[in-house]
TILO-464870 format. One record per residue: residue in one letter; x, y, z of N, C-alpha, C in turn; chain. Coordinates in nm, 3 decimals. Layout:
N
node resn: a	n_u: X	n_v: Y	n_w: Z	ca_u: X	ca_v: Y	ca_w: Z	c_u: X	c_v: Y	c_w: Z	chain: A
...
This chain:
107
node resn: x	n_u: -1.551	n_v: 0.911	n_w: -0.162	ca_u: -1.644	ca_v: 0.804	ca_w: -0.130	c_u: -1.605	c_v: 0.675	c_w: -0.203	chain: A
node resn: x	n_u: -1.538	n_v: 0.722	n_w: -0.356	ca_u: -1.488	ca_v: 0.609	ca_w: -0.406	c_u: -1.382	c_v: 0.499	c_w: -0.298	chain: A
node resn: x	n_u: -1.275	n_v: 0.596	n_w: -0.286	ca_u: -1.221	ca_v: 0.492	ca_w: -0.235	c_u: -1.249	c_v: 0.440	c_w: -0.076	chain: A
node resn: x	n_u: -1.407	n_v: 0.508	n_w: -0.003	ca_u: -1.390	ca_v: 0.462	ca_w: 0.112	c_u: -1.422	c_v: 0.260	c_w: 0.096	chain: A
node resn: x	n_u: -1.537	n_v: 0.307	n_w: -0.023	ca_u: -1.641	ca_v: 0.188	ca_w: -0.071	c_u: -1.572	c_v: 0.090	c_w: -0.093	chain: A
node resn: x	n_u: -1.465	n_v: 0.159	n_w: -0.187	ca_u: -1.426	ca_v: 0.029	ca_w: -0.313	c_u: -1.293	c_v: -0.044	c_w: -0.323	chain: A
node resn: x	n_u: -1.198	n_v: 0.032	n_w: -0.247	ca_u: -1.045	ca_v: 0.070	ca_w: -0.260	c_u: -0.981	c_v: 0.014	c_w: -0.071	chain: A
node resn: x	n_u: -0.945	n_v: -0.120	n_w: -0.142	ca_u: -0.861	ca_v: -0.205	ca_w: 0.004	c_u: -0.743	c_v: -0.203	c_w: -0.019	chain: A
node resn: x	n_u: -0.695	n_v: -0.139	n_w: 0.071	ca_u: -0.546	ca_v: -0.128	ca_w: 0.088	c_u: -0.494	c_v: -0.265	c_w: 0.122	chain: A
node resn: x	n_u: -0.347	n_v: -0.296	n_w: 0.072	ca_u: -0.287	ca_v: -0.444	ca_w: 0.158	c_u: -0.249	c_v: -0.463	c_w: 0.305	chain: A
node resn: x	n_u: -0.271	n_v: -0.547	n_w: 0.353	ca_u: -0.211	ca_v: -0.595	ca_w: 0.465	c_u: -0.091	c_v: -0.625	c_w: 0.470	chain: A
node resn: x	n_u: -0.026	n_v: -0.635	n_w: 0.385	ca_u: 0.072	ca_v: -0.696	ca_w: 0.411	c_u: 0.232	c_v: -0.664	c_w: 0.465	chain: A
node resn: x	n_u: 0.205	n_v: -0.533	n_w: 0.509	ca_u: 0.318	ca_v: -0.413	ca_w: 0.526	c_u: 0.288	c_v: -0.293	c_w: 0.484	chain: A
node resn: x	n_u: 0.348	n_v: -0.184	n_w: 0.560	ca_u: 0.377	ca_v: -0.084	ca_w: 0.524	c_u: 0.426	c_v: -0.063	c_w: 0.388	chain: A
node resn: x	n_u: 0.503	n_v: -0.117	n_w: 0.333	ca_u: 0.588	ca_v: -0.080	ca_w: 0.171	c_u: 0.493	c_v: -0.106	c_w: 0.095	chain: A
node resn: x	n_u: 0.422	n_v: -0.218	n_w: 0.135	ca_u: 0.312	ca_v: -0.282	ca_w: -0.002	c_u: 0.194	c_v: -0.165	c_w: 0.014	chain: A
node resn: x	n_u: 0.165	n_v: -0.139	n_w: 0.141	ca_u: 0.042	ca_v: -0.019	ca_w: 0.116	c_u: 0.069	c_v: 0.107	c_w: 0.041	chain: A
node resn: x	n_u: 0.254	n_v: 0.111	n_w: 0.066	ca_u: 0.224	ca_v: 0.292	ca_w: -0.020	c_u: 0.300	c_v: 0.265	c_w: -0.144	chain: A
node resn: x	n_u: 0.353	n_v: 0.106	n_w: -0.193	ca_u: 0.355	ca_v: 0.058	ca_w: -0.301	c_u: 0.201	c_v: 0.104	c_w: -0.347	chain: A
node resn: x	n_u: 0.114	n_v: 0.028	n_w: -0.323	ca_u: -0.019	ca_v: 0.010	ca_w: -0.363	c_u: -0.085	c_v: 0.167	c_w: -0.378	chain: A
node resn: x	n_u: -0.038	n_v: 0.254	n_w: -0.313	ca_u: -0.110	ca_v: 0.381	ca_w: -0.297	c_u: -0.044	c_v: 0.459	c_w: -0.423	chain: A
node resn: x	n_u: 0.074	n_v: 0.425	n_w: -0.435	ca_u: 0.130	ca_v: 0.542	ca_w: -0.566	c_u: 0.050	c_v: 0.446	c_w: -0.708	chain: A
node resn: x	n_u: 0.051	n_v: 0.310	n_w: -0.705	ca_u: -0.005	ca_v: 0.273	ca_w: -0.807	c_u: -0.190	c_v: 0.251	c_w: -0.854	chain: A
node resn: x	n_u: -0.231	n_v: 0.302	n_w: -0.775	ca_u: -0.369	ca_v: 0.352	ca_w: -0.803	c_u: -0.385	c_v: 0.457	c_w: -0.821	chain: A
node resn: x	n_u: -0.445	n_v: 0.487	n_w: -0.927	ca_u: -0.497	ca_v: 0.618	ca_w: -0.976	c_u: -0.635	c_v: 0.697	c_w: -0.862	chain: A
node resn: x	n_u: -0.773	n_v: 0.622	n_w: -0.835	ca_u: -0.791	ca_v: 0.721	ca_w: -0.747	c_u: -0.719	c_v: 0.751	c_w: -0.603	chain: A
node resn: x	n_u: -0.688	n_v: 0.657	n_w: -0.540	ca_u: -0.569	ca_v: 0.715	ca_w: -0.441	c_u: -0.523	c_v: 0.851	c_w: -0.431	chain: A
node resn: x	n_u: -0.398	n_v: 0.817	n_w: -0.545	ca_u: -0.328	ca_v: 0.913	ca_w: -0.616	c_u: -0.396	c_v: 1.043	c_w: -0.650	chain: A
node resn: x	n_u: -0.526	n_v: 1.022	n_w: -0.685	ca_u: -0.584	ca_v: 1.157	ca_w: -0.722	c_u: -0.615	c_v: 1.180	c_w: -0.589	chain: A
node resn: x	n_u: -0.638	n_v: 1.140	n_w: -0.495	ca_u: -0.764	ca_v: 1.200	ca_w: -0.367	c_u: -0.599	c_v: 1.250	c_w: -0.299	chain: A
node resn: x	n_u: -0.461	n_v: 1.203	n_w: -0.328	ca_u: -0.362	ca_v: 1.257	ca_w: -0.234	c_u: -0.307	c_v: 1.408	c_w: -0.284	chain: A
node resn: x	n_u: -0.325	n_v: 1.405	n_w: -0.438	ca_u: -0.282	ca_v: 1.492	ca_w: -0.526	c_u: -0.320	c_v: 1.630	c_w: -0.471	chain: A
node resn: x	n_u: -0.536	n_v: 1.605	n_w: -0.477	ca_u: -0.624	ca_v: 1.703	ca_w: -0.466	c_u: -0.569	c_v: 1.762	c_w: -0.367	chain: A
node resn: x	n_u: -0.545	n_v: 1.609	n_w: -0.202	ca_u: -0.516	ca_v: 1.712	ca_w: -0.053	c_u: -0.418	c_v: 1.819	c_w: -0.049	chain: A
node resn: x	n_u: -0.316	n_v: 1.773	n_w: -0.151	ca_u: -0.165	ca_v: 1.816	ca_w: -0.131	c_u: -0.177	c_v: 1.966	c_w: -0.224	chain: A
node resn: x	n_u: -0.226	n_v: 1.979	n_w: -0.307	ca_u: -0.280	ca_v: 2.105	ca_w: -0.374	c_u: -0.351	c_v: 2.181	c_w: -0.256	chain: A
node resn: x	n_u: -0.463	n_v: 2.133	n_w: -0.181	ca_u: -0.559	ca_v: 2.188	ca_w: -0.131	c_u: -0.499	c_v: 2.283	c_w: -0.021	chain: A
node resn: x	n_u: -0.359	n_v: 2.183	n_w: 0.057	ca_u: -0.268	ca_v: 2.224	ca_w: 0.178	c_u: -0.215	c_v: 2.356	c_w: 0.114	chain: A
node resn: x	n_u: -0.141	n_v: 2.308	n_w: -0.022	ca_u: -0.055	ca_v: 2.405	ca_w: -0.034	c_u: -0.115	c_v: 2.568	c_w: -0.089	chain: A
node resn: x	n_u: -0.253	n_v: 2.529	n_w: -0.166	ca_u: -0.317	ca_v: 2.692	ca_w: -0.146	c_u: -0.354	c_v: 2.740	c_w: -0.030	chain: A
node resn: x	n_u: -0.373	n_v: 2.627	n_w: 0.007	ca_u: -0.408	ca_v: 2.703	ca_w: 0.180	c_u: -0.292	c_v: 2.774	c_w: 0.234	chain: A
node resn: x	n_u: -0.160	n_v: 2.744	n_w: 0.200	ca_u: -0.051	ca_v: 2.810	ca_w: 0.278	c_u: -0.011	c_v: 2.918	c_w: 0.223	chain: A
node resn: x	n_u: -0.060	n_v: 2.952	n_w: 0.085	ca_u: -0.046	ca_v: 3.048	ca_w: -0.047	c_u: -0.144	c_v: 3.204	c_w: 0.013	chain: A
node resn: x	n_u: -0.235	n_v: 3.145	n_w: 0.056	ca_u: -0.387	ca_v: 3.201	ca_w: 0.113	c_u: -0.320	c_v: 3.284	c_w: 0.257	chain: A
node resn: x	n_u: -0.264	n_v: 3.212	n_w: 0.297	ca_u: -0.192	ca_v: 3.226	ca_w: 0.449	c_u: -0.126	c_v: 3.307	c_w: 0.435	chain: A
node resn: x	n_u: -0.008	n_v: 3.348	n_w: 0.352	ca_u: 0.121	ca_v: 3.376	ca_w: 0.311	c_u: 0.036	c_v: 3.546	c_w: 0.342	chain: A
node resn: x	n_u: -0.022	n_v: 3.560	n_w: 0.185	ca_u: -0.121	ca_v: 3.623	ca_w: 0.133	c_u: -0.162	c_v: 3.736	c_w: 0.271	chain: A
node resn: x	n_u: -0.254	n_v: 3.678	n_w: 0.330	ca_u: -0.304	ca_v: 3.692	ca_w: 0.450	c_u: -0.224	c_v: 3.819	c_w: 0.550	chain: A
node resn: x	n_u: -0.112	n_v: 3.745	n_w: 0.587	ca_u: -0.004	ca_v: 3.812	ca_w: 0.636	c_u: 0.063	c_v: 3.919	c_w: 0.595	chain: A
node resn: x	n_u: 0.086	n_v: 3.944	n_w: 0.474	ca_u: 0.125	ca_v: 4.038	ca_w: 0.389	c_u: 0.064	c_v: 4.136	c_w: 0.378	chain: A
node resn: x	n_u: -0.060	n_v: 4.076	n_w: 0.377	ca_u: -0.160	ca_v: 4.195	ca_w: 0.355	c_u: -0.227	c_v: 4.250	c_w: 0.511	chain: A
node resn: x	n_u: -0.171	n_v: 4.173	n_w: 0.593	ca_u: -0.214	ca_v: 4.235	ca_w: 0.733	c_u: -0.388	c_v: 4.243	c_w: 0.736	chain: A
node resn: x	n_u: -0.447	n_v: 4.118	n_w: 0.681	ca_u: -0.616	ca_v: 4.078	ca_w: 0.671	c_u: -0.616	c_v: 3.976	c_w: 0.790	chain: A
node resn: x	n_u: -0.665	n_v: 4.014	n_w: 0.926	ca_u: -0.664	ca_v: 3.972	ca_w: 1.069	c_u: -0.787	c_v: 3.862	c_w: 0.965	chain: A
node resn: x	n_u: -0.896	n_v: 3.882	n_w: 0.964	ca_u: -0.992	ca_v: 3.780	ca_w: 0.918	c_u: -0.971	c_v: 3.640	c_w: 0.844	chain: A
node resn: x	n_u: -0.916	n_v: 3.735	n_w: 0.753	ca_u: -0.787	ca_v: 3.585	ca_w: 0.728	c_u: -0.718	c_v: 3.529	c_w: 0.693	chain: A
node resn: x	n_u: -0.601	n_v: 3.583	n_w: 0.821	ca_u: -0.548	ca_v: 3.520	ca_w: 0.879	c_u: -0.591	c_v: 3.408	c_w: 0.990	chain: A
node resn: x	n_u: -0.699	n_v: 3.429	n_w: 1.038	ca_u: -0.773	ca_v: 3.333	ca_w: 1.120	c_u: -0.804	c_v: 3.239	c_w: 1.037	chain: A
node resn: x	n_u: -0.914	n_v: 3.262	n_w: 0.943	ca_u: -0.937	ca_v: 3.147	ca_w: 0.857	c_u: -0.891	c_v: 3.037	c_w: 0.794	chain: A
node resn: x	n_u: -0.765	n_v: 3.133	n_w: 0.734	ca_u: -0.611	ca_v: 3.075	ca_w: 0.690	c_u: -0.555	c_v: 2.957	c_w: 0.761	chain: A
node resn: x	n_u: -0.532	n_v: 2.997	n_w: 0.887	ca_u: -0.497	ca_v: 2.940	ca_w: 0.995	c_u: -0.556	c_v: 2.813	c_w: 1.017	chain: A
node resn: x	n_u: -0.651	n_v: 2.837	n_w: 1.040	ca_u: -0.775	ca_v: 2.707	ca_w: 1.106	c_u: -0.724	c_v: 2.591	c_w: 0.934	chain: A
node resn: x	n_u: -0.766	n_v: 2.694	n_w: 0.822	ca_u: -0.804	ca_v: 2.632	ca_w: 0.701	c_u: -0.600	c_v: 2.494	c_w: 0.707	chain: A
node resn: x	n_u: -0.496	n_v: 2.564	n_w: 0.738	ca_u: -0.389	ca_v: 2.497	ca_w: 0.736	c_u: -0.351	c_v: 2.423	c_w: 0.850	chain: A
node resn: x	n_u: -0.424	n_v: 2.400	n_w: 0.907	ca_u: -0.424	ca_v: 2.297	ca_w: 1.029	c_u: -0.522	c_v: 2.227	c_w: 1.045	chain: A
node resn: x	n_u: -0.606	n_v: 2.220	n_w: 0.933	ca_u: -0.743	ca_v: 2.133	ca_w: 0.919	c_u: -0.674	c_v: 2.034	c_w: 0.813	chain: A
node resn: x	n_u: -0.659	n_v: 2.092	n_w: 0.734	ca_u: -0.534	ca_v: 2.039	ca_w: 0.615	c_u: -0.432	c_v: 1.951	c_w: 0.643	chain: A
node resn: x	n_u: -0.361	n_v: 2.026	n_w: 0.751	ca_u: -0.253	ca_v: 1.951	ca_w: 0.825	c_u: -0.300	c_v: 1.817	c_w: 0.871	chain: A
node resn: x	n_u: -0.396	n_v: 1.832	n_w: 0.957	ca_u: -0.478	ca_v: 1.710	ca_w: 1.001	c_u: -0.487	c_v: 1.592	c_w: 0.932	chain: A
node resn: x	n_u: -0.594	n_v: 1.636	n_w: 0.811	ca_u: -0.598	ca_v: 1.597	ca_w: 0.737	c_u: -0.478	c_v: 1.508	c_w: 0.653	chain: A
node resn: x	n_u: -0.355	n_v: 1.560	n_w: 0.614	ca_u: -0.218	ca_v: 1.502	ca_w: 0.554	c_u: -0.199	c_v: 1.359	c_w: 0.663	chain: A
node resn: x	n_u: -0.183	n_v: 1.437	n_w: 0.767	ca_u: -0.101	ca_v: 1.392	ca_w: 0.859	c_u: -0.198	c_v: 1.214	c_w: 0.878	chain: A
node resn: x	n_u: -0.307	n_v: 1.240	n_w: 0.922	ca_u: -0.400	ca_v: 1.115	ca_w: 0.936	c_u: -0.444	c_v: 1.014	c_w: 0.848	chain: A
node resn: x	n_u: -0.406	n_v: 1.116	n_w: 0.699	ca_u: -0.423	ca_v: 1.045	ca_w: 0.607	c_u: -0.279	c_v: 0.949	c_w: 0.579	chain: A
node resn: x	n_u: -0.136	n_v: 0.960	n_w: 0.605	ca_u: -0.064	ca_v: 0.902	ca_w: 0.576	c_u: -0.070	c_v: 0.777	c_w: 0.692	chain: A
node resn: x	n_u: -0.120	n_v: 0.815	n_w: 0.822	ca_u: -0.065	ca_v: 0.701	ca_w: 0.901	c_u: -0.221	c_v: 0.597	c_w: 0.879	chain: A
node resn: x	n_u: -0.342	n_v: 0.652	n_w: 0.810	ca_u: -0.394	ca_v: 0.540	ca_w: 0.724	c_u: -0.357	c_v: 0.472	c_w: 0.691	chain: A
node resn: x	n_u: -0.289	n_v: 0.475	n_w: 0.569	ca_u: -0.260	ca_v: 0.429	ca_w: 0.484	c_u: -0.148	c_v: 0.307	c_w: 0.518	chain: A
node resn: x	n_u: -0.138	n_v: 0.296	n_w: 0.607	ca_u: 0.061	ca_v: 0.242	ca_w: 0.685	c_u: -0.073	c_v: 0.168	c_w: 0.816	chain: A
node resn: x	n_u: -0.126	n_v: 0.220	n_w: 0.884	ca_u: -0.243	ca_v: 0.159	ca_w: 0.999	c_u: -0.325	c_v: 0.064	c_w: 0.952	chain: A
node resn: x	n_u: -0.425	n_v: 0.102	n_w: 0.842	ca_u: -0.561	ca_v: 0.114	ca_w: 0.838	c_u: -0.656	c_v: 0.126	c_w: 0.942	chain: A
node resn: x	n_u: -0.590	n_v: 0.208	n_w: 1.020	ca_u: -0.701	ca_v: 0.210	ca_w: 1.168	c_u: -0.808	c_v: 0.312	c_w: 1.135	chain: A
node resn: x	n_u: -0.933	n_v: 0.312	n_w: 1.162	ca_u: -1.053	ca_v: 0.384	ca_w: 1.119	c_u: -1.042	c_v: 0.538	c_w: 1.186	chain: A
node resn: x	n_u: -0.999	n_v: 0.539	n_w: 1.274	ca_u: -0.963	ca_v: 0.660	ca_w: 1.377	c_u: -0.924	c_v: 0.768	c_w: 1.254	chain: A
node resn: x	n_u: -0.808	n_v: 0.692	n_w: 1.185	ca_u: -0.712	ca_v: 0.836	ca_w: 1.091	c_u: -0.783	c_v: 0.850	c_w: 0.953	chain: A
node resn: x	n_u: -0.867	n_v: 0.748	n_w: 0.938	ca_u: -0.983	ca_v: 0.822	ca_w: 0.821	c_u: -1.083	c_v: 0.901	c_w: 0.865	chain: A
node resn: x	n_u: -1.142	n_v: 0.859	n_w: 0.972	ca_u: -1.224	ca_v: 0.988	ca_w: 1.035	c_u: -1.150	c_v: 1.126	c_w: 1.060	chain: A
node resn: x	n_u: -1.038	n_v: 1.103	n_w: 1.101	ca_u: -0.959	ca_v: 1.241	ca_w: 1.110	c_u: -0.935	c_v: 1.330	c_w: 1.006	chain: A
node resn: x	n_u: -0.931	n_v: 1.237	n_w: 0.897	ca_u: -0.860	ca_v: 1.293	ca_w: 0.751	c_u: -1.037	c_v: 1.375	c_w: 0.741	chain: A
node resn: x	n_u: -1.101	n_v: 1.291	n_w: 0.757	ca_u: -1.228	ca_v: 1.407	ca_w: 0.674	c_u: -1.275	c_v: 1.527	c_w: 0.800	chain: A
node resn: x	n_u: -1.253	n_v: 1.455	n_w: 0.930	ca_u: -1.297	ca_v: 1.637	ca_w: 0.986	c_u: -1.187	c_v: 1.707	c_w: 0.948	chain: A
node resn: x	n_u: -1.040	n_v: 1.681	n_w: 0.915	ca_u: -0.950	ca_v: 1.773	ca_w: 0.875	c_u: -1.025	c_v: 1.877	c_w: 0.747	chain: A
node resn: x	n_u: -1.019	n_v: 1.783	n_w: 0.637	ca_u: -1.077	ca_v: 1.854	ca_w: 0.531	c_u: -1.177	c_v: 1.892	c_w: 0.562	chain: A
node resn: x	n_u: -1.317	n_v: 1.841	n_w: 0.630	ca_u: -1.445	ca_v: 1.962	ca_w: 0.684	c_u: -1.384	c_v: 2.095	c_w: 0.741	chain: A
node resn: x	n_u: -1.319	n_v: 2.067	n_w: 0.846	ca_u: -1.227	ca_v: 2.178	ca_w: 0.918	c_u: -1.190	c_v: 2.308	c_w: 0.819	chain: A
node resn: x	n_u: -1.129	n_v: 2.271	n_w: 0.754	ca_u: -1.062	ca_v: 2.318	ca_w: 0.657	c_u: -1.122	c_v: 2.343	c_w: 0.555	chain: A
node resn: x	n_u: -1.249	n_v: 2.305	n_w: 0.477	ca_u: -1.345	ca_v: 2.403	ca_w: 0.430	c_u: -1.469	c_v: 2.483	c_w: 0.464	chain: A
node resn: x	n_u: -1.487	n_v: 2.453	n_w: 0.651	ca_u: -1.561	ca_v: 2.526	ca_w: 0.666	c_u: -1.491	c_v: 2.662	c_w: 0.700	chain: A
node resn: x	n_u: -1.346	n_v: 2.665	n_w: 0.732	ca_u: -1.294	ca_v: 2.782	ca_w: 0.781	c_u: -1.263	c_v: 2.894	c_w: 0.643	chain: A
node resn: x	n_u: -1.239	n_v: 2.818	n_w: 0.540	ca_u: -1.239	ca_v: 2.920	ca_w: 0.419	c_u: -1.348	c_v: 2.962	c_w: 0.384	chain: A
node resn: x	n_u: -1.467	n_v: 2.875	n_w: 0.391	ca_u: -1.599	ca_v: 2.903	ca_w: 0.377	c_u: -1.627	c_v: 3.028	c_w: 0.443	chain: A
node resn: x	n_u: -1.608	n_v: 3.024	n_w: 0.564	ca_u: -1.638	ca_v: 3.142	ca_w: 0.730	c_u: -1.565	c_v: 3.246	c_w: 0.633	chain: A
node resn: x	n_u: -1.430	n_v: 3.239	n_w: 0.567	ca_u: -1.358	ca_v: 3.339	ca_w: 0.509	c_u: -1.392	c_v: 3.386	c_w: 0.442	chain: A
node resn: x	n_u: -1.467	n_v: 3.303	n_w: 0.330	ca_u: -1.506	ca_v: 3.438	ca_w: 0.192	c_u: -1.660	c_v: 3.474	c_w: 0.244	chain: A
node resn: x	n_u: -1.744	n_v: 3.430	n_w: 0.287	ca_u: -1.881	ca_v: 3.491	ca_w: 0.356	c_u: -1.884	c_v: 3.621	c_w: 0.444	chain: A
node resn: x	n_u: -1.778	n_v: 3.612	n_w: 0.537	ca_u: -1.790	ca_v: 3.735	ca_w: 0.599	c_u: -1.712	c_v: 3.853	c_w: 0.546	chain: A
node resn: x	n_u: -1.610	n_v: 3.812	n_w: 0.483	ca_u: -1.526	ca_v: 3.922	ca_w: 0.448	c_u: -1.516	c_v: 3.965	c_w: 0.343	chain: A
């Protein structure tokens, strides 16, 4: 919420926005968190498979392509600023914690 409020990216190019994005700290933290968040999710997944857990593996699934979403919408933000790929970035991450959510509740 911090940075929807508070945190203006530049206009002035692409280089200056992800100039600007590595040199802010919350940025940096909200990209950190996603990029952790993706990669347990794919840990979870891995997991999943191995263990031949159909449940989730579904969850898994949904949970790394909510994520994906999420990455993906969040970088062409950042390079856009079109409102479209911030809305995307958060149903990604909703996506993606309601499906782990669905995961540890039922199973």
């Amino acid at each position: 919420m911090y940075i929807n409020l508070y945190v203006e990216f530049p206009t002035t190019g692409q280089a200056d926005a992800w100039k600007f994005t590595y040199s802010t700290l919350p940025v940096m933290s909200h990209i950190v968190q996603g990029v952790l968040i993706f990669l347990l999710g794919i840990s979870q997944l891995v997991r999943s498979i191995i263990r031949k857990n159909r449940h989730w593996i579904i969850a898994g699934s949904i949970g790394v392509a909510g994520s994906f979403l999420a990455a993906f919408s969040g970088g062409n933000f950042i390079t856009t600023q079109v409102e479209l790929h911030s809305y995307l970035m958060a149903v990604g991450f909703l996506t993606t914690l309601l499906a782990l959510d669905w995961g540890s509740s039922t199973h």
